[in-house]
Every structure is written in structure tokens, then in C-alpha cells.
N, C-alpha and C positions, 0 to 999 in steps of 0.2 A: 501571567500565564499566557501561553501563545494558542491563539483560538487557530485550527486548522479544518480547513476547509478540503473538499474531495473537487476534483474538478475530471470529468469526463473528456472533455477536450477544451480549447481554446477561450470558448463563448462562454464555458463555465466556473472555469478559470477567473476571468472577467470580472463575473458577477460575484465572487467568491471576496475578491480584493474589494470590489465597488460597496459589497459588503459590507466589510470590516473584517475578511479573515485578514489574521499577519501572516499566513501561508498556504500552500497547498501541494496537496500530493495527487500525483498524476503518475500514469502509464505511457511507453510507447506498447506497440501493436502488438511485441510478442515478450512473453516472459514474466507476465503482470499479473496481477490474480483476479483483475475484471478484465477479462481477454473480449467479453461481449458488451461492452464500451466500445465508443468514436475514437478513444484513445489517440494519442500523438503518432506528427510525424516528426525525422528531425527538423524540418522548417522549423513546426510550427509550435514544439519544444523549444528550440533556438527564437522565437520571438516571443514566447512566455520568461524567459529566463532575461532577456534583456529587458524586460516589460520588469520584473520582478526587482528586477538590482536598481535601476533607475527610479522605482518607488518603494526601496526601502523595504519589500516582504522577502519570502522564501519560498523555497520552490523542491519538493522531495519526491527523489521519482522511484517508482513503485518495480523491484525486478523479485518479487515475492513469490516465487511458484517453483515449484521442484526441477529439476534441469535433467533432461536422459542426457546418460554417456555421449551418444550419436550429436548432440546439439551444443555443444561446448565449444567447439568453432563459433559457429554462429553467437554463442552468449559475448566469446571474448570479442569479437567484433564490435558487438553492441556495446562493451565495455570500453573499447579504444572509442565509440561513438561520445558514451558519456564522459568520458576523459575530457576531451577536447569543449564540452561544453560545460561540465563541472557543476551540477546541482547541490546543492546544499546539501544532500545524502543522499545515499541512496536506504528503501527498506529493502531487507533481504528474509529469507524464509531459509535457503537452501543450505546446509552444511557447506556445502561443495562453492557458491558462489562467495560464501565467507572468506573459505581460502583461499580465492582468485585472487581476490580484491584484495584480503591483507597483505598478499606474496606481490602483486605487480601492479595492483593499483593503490598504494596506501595511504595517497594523498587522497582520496577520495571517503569520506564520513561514511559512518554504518550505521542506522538503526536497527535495531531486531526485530522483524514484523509479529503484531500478535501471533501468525501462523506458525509461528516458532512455539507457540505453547509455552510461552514463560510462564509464571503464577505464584512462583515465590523468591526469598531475597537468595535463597543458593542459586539460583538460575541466572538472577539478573547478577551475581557475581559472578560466575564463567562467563556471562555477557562482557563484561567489565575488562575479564582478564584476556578475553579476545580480543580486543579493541573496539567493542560499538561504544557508541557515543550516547546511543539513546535506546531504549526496550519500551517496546508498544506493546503492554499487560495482554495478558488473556482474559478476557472480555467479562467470563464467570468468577469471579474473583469479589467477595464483599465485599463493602468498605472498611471494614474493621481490619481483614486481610491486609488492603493495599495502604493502610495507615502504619502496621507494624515494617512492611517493606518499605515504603520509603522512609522509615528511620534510617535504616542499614544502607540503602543503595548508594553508591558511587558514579553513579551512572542518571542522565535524564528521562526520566519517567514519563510516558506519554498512555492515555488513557481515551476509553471511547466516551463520549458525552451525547452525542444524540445519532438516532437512526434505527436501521433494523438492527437484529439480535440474531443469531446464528441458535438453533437449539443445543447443535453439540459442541462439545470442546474444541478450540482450534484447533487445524492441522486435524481432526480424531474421527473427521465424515469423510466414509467411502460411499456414501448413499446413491449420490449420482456418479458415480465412476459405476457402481456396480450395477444399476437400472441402463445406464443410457453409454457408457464407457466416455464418459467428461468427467473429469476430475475437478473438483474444487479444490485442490492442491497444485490443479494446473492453472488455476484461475478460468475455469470454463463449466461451473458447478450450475446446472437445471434447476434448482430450486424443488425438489422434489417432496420436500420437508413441509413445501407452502400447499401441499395439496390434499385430497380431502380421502380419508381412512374409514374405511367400518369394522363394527361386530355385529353379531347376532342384534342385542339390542341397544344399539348405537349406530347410528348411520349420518357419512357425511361431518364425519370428524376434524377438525384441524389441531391433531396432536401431536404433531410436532412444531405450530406455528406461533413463537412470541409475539407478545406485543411489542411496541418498538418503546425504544430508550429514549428517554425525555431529561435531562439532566439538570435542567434550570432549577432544580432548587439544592442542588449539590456542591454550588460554585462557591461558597464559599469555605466546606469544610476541604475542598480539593486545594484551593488555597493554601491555606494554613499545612497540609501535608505537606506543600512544595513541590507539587505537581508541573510540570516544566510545561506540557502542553496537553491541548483539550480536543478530540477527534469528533468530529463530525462527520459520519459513513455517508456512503452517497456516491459512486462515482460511474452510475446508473442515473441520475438525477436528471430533472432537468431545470435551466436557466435559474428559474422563480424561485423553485426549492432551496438549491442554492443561496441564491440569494438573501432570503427570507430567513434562513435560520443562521446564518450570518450576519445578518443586521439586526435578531434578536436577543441573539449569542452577544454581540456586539454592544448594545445598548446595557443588558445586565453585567457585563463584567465592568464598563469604562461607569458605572452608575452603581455603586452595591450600597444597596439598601434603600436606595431611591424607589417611592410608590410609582413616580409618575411615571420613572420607567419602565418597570415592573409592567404596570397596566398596558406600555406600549408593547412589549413585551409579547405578553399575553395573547395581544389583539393580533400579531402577527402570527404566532404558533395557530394559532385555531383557522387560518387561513392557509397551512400550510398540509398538504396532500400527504396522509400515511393511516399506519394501522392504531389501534389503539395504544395511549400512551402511557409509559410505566418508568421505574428507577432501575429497570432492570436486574442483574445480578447481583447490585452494589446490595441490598436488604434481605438476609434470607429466610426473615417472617415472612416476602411477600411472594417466595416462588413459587408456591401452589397457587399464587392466581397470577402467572407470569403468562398460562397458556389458557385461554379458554376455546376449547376444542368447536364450541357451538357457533363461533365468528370465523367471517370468509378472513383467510390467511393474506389475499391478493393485496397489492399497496394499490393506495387510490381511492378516491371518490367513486363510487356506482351513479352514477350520473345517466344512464339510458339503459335500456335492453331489447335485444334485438326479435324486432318479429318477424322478420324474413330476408333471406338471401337470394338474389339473382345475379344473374352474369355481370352486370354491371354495376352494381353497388348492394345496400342493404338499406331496408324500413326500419327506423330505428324509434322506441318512445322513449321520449325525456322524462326523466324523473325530477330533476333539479332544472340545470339549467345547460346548455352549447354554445361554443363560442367561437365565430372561426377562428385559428392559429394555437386553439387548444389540443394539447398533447393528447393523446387517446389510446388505451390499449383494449385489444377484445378479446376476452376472456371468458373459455369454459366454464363452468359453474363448478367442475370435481379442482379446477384451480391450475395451475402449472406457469407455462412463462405469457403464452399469448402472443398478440401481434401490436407492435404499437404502431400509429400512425401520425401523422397532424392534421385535423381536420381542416383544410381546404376549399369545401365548396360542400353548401348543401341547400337542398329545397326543401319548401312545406308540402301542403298537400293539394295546390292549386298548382305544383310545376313552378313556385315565383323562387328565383334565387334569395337568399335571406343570411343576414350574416348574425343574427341570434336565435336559439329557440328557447321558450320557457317549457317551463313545468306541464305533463300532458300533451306537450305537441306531438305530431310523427310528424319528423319528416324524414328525408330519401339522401342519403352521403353515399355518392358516386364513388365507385373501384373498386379493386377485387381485394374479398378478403378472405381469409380462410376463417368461417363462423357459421354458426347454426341458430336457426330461432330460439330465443333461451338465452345466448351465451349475453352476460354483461358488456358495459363500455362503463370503463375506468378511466375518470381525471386522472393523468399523475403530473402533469403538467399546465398551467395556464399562461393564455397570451400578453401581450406587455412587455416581458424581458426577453426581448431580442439584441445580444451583444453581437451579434455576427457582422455588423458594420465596423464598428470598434477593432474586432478583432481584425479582421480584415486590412484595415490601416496601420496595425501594427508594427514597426521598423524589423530587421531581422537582426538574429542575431550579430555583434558587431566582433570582430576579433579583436583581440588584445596585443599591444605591441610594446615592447619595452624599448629602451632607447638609454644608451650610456652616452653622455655629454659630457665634454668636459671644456672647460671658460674662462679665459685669461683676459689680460685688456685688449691682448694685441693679436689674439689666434682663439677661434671658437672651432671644435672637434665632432662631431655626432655619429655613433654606431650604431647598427640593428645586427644583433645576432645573427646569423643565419642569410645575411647578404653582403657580397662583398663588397660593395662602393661605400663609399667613406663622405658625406661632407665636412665640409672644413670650410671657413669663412675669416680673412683676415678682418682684425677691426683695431679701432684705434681710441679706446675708452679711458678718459682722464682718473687720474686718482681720485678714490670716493673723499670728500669733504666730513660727510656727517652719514649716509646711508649707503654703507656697503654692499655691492650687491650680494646678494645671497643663495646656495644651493639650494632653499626653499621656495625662493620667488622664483627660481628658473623650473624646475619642476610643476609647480602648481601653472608656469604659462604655460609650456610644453605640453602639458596634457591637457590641452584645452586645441581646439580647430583642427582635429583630425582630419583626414581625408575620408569620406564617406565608406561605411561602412567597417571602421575599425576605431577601437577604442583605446586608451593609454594603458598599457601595462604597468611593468613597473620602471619606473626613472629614476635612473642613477645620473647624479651630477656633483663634480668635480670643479670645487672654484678656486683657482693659482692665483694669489691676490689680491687687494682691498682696488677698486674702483664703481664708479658710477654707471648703469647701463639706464638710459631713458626708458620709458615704457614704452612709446610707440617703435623706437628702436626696437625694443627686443620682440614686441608682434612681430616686427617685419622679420628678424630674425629666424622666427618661429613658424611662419610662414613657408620664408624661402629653405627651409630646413626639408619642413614635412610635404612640398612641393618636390626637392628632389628625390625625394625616398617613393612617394606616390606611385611609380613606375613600376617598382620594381615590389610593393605589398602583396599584388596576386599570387604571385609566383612563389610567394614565400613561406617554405613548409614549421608553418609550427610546431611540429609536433615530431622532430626527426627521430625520435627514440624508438617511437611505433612500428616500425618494420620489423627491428631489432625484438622489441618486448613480441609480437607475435610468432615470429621465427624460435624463441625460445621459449612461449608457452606448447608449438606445436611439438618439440623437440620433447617435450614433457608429460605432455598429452602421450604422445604415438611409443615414447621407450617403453621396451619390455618392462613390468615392474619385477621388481625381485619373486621369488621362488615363496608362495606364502606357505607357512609350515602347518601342516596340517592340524588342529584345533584337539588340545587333550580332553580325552575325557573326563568331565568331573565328576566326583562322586557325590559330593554337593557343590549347591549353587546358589547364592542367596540372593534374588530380584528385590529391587527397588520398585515401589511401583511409578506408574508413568506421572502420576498425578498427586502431589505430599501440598495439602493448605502449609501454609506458611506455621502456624501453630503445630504441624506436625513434624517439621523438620527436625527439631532438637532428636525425636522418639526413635525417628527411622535411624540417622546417624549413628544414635545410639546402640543400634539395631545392629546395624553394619559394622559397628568395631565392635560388639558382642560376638557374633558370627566369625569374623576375621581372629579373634582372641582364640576361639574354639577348633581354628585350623580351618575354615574356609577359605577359600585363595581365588575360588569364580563368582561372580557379579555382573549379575545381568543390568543392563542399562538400555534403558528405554524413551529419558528425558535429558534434556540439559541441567537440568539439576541435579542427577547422578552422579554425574562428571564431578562434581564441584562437591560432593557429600563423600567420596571417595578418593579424594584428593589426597588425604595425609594418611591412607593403609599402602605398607609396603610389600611388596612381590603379590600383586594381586594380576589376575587373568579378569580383563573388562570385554563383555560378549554385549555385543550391540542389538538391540531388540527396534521393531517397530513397536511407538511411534516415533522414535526416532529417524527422519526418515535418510537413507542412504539412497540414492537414486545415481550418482557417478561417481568416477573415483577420485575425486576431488572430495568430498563429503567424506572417502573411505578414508584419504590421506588425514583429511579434520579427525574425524575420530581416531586414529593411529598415534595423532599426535597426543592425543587428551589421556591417551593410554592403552587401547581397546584392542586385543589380538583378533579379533573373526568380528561379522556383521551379517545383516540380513538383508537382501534389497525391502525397496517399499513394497506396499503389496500393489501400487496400480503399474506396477514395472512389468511388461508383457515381456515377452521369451525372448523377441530379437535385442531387446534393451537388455535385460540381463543377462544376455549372451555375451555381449559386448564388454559390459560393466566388470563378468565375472573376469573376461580375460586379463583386464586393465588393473584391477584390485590390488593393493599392496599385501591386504588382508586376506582370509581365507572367507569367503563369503556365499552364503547359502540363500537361497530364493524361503521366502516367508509362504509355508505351508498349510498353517492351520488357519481355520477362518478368522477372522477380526469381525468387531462389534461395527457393523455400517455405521453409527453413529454413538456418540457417548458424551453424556449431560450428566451436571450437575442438579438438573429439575427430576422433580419426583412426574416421570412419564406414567401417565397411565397401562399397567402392566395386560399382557394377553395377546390372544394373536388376531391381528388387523390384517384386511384388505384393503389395497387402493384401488382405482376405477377397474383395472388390467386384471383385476381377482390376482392379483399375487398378492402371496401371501408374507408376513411380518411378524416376528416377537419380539416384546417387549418386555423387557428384567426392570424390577428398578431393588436394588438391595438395603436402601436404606442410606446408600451415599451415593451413588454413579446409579444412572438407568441405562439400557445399553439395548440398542436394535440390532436384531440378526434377523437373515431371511430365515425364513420360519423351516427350509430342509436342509438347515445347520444343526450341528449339535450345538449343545450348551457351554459354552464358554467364558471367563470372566474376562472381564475390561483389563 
């Protein structure tokens, strides 16, 4: 199984491989679903990925967040960017980026991001038959669930194993879109869920906040499923973190059944900064104590609290212990994001600069923060794992150059695509004796002593004849080869197809689309819901060609599992529902192709966006008007109407299968 690691940027990256992960998923800066991460540049994506091939891991870069119509230039950009650098996958979220990628980038691998709401094996079969490669589950999913899916799937199965826990269903929180307008679909979600709720007689709730996923005693029945790969959340994290649950990840899997690893194991988890720990969704005897409302939601060690603020720092008392180069965030007590810091400099209470405090001290940490007396200081980080030198010396990425050779006794030939100088070298090589030279041996030299800063593609070689070539001969061959070509590498566009494929994505983008036909009215309609456990697929199918027998012919779809439940009814009308989400018309086109006459935009699609969207639509497409559930779990939520710090107000449903938040001056609505 492939342990996979989250890396934030470079340093953590680093620490991730130094670890033991065999990969890592990362973002660049826009389009990712932790947009408030360090995130990548291309540099410094281009020296993680040569960093990565030279030591044998993997490298998957994260474009998981919903795309507006308006920003589709800008994605295909970023696309011709990852083109040219080729990461072992990319995850995707979006309908619309799906069909980019399969239409113009196909060489490029796809996983399906959790955010996609897979959850059962009809899902990951329209996965399948789109062409991803790999489906990263939805999160709330048992293990007895994900054991009957992957009998079925044809596809690699990737699954979460330790970190925090989302309360509601992927892709299915509007919570912070609708308090703060950040989307956690855009990858820019407040955490609004980590912070603390009342009633009448309850005060200071964290009920919407899990414990976090702890998976080390799981590894072996994930095994035996045939689990392809193991996720490790984090790309928030810092250095240590990383680190540490990689190298304990690391030790239990290359060790199974081993105590002594086990204990080491152990001894590293308990040193590692989070909230309480559980098996999360995978047991659902244990989800009534998955949330306990009475514990602070915030990640980190409470480690100080602040007794006063001035212009220039803040009086802080220790509880445990401070360390300079320790990570630090300061945090309200009602909970929310906070401000993180690295502590740098601090004094005791005699003015002496001091680089430890223990338990009970006050001392004084210099610079401006935004905090009140009260508010906590949280470890989420400790000092020690500093990769930033490391990384910092890393090579960049190198280009790839292919090279057609061809090699006789008497005339040696060499090409580079895309340049027009030719060398050619006469020689005068005797009949081979005993050891012919070989089209093997001349490619394995040839790609070795490149010119700085590029690396061997692929070599083709042509051998006219049996004779002898010396070794030290053919360096020098090899040499004065890639010494005359050296000149002319910068200038050399790799990638000349790119103008072309952009020119013809705009052409595609900006045409009129056809005349969409206006949506019949049905007299019935028979929805699917958004959410069928894998045990319940057989039911609903069944459901659905019941309905269809009976003369229904509309079908509402709301999941990727629809698609694929609805596959063998003929003349049927497919009406695309949120949470399916439709955000360009790229995602319209995806859906049109799976079957589907009309759609809905998503609901965080503002006026100018679906302005745009509507006119570009192949489909007939209407903006989503009635309220949606801010969030929607699988956990039995404590039901009623809650306030957060701001007195606004919240309800809470929970029916016996789905709980479901709405602001409290909605009507009532189901999930």
C-alpha cells in the first residue's frame, strides 16, 4: 500500500519522503482546496518533482475546487503549466475540469478527489468509465461499506488514514460560503464548524467538531481489501507533523505485527499535535462519541494563555512548556482560525532574553498580534524540523530531451526534434569479434552526461551492422555529440503543440453553444437521492426501473452515482440537481454527455458567474433557488436551534440517517 503524505510546500514535502511517505500531494497557489496553505510555485513544484523521480516517490497535484465560467482561461493555462511538468496525477473535484483534461490533456492521470462525494461502487464505476485512474472515498463511508466496494471496483482506491475529519459530507458544506462567502468547494473554507455553539442550557458547544482519524490499527484489514493507497490530511501541517506521522505510518506498515514497532510507533503518535483521537467514520457503533461537544475543537496543544496585550507584544503564562522556533497559533476561546506565528524571541520577567520557558512562567513575546487576555496559545508545531536548507539546494527541474541516433562503423547520425542542425561524426569501427555493439549500450551511454540542466528523454537508436565501439570511444562520442547540440537546448520549444491546443480550447470556450431547448414539463419525476450506502444501491435501481416501467421518463440526478444507476433506462430526460455541482460549462458539456437535458448552477455561483455560465450552457440551466442544508453528516448532530459567538442563529434536523444544518430563517427542508 502507498502511504501518502500532504505536503504544504517544499520543506514539507521534504519531511514527508525523509519520512517514509512513497508520495505526496500538493497544490499550486490557485485552484486547490487548501488555497490558505504556502502552496507551490512552478519553480518550486518543478524541483519537488525532479526531487521525486530521482528518488523513486510520487508527486499528485491537487486542482480539486470548483472552476467559474470567467476562470477557465486561467485553469487551461495552469494546465498547459502541468503539461509540461507531468505529475503523476492530477486530483480533480470539478465536472468541467474532468472534461478538459480528458478532451486535451489525456496523457495526464486523474484521480477523483474525495470532494467529488464518491461513496459507493456505482460511483466509482462512472469513475472508471471516465477515465480516472484512482477515487479518493468519501471520508464517512464504514469499513464494512468500503470492503463490499472494493470487491467491485476497477479502479485504485485511495482512502483517508489519519488527520482531521470534516463533520459533513464532502463537497455537501456551504457553511463558510454562507457566514463568511469562502467556499470550501473553492478551497478557502473558515472552519466555522471548529467553533463553539450554544442553547438555553448548553453553552460553548463544539458540535459540529470531530475528533481526528487515527488509523493505525486499521492497516491491516485495508490490506487485505486491496487498498492502493493510505492519506494522511495535513497540507496545513507543519515540518514535525508531517514528519512524524510518516515515520510512524512508516514503521507499522514495513513491520506488521512487530511489538517493537508498534511501541515505536506509539511513542511518536503521542508526540504529535491534534485533537482527540478516534477510527472515525470507518465504525458506526462509535459515531455518537465521534463529537464531544464539551472539548475545545481548535488543533494543538494549549500550551499558554494570554494575560495581556500591548502595542508591542503580549504577557503570556505557560502551562506546559515554549520553545523558540515553536510553531504558535492564538486563539479565541469561542474557536475559529486564529493567527499563527513562530515564536522568535521572548523574555522572562526580569527583561533576560531566554530561549525556554517552563510550566508557570510569564514571560513577554514581542509583536503585534491581534489577541485579548483570555485568548489561548496553541502548539501545532515544534522546533527541530527545519527542511528549508535542504530544500533550498534542491536542483530544478531538468528538461527532457529525446535524441534519434543512428550508428554504423563508418558514419554515426544524431537528431533532436525540433532543431535543425544535425550531427554526424565519420568513424572507422572494426568488425565486432565477439561483442557487437548494441542499440542498448548506446542509449544507456547517451543518456548519461547531459548538459546541465536537462535530462534524457527518450532515445531511439539505430544500429547498421555488427562491429566493435571501445568504451572510452564512445564517451567521447557522447560527449562531443551533446556538446554540439548544448547551443542550441535553450531555445528549444518543447512543447510546440501548445499554442495550437490553447487557440482551440479558446475557440471552444467563446463559440455560441447551440440553442438549448427549453425543459418539458414533467408530470412525474423520480429523484435519486444524493447519498445511496453501497448496501442500498441494489434498492434504489430497483426503484428506478420500477418508475421507468410505470412510464416515468424524468430523473433527477444529484450524484455521480446516478449517472451510472440510470445507465441501461432508455428515452429517459436526466435533470441535474445540486449537489452535483455544475459551476462552467465544461461540467454542463460532462453532464450532457452522461445524458442529462437541463442543470442547475451550484449554489455559491454569485449573479455575474451565472450570467456568464448561463449564456455558454449547451443545456438549459437554471440558478438553484431553494435553500440547501449548510451542511449534511452522517453523525447523529445534536438536534435544535443553536447560536454561535455573532447570536446567529442555526437548526439542527437529524432524522435517523442524515443531520442536516440550516440557518434557523429557512424553512424546512430535506438533505
Amino acid at each position: 500500500m502507498e502511504l501518502l503524505s500532504p505536503a504544504g510546500n517544499l520543506e514539507t514535502a521534504l519531511a514527508a519522503f525523509d519520512g517514509g511517505a512513497d508520495a505526496v500531494y500538493c497544490g499550486l497557489g490557485k485552484f486547490n482546496a487548501r488555497e490558505r496553505a504556502e502552496n507551490f510555485t512552478a519553480e518550486t513544484l518543478g524541483k519537488l518533482l525532479e526531487f521525486s523521480r530521482s528518488s523513486g516517490k510520487k508527486v499528485y497535484l491537487t486542482l480539486n475546487t470548483l472552476i467559474w465560467e470567467k476562470e477557465l482561461g486561467a485553469l487551461f493555462e495552469q494546465l498547459l503549466l502541468l503539461d509540461k511538468f507531468r505529475p503523476d496525477a492530477l486530483i480533480v473535484q470539478d465536472p468541467g475540469v474532468i472534461a478538459i483534461v480528458r478532451k486535451y490533456f489525456p496523457q495526464l492521470p486523474l484521480h477523483a478527489s474525495t470532494q467529488m462525494g464518491i461513496h459507493n461502487s456505482a460511483g466509482v464505476a462512472l469513475a472508471h468509465r471516465l477515465g480516472m485512474k484512482r477515487v479518493i472515498l468519501e471520508r464517512q463511508i464504514t469499513l464494512d461499506e468500503l470492503r463490499l466496494i472494493a470487491q467491485k471496483s476497477k479502479v485504485e482506491l485511495e482512502v483517508f488514514l489519519h488527520g482531521s475529519l470534516c463533520c459533513s459530507l464532502s463537497g455537501r458544506c456551504l457553511f463558510s460560503h454562507y457566514l463568511y462567502g469562502e467556499s470550501g468547494n473553492r478551497g478557502r473554507c473558515k472552519q466555522p464548524c471548529r467553533r463553539a455553539f450554544s442553547q438555553k442550557n448548553a453553552r460553548d458547544m463544539r458540535i459540529f467538531s470531530p475528533a481526528d482519524l487515527a488509523g493505525n490499527t486499521l492497516l491491516e484489514e485495508l490490506d487485505k481489501m486491496g487498498i492502493a493507497s493510505l492519506k494522511i490530511e495535513g497540507r496545513l501541517r507543519t515540518p514535525d507533523y508531517i514528519w512524524k506521522t510518516a515515520r510512524a505510518y512508516r514503521l507499522l506498515l514495513d513491520n506488521p505485527g512487530d511489538p517493537d514497532a508498534a511501541r515505536e510507533a506509539d511513542n511518536i503518535f503521542r508526540t504529535v499535535p491534534g485533537r482527540k483521537k478516534s477510527t472515525g467514520f470507518y465504525f458506526k457503533r462509535d459515531w455518537k462519541e465521534l463529537i464531544d461537544p464539551s472539548v475545545n475543537g481548535t488543533f494543538g496543544e494549549c500550551c499558554a494563555t494570554v494575560e495581556k496585550v500591548i502595542r508591542t507584544g503580549m504577557l503570556v503564562k505557560v502551562r506546559s512548556s515554549l520553545h523558540l522556533g515553536d510553531r504558535l497559533r492564538v486563539m479565541p476561546l469561542s474557536g475559529g482560525e486564529g493567527e499563527s506565528f513562530t515564536l522568535a524571541a521572548m523574555e522572562n520577567h526580569r527583561r533576560e532574553k531566554i530561549i525556554r520557558a517552563k510550566s508557570k512562567e510569564t514571560v513577554f513575546i514581542s509583536g503585534k498580534f491581534r489577541a485579548a487576555a483570555g485568548y489561548e496559545i496553541r502548539r501545532i508545531g515544534e522546533n527541530g524540523f527545519d527542511f528549508s536548507r535542504r530544500a533550498a539546494t534542491l536542483p530544478l527541474l531538468r528538461k527532457k530531451i529525446p535524441l534519434n541516433l543512428c550508428c554504423s562503423a563508418g558514419l554515426w547520425r544524431a537528431e533532436i526534434p525540433g532543431i535543425t542542425e544535425i550531427w554526424q561524426r565519420k568513424t572507422n569501427f572494426a568488425p565486432a569479434e565477439k561483442l557487437p555493439f548494441s542499440s542498448e549500450k548506446a542509449a544507456a551511454v547517451f543518456a548519461e552526461a547531459l548538459p546541465q540542466g536537462f535530462a534524457p528523454g527518450k532515445i531511439s537508436v539505430t544500429v547498421d551492422g555488427s562491429f566493435f565501439v571501445p568504451a572510452a570511444v564512445l564517451k567521447s562520442l557522447r560527449r562531443e555529440c551533446w556538446d554540439f547540440f548544448a547551443p542550441h537546448l535553450e531555445q528549444l520549444d518543447f512543447f510546440p503543440e501548445h499554442p495550437a491546443m490553447m487557440e482551440k480550447f479558446y475557440a471552444e470556450n467563446h463559440a455560441a453553444p447551440p440553442v438549448a431547448a427549453p425543459p418539458l414539463q414533467a408530470e412525474k419525476t423520480f429523484d435519486l437521492p444524493p447519498f445511496i450506502p453501497e448496501t442500498g444501491l441494489d434498492k434504489w435501481q430497483a426503484k428506478a426501473a420500477a418508475a421507468h416501467a410505470a412510464g416515468v421518463r424524468d430523473f433527477t440526478v444529484n450524484s455521480w452515482h446516478a449517472f451510472e444507476l440510470l445507465r441501461d433506462l432508455q428515452n429517459i430526460r436526466i435533470h441535474v440537481r445540486y449537489p452535483f455541482h455544475i459551476s462552467n460549462s465544461f461540467a454542463v458539456k460532462l453532464a450532457a454527455e452522461l445524458g442529462a437535458v437541463s442543470a442547475v448552477a451550484a449554489p455559491e455561483c454569485d449573479e455575474d458567474n451565472y450570467s456568464i455560465l448561463k449564456q455558454n450552457s449547451v443545456l438549459s440551466l437554471d440558478k438553484e433557488n431553494a435553500p440547501q442544508p449548510l451542511l449534511v453528516s452522517r453523525l447523529p448532530l445534536t438536534a435544535g436551534v443553536w447560536r454561535d459567538a455573532e447570536n446567529r442563529a442555526f437548526r439542527v434536523e437529524y432524522d435517523g440517517e442524515f443531520a442536516f444544518l440550516h440557518a434557523h430563517d429557512t424553512p424546512e427542508v430535506s438533505g
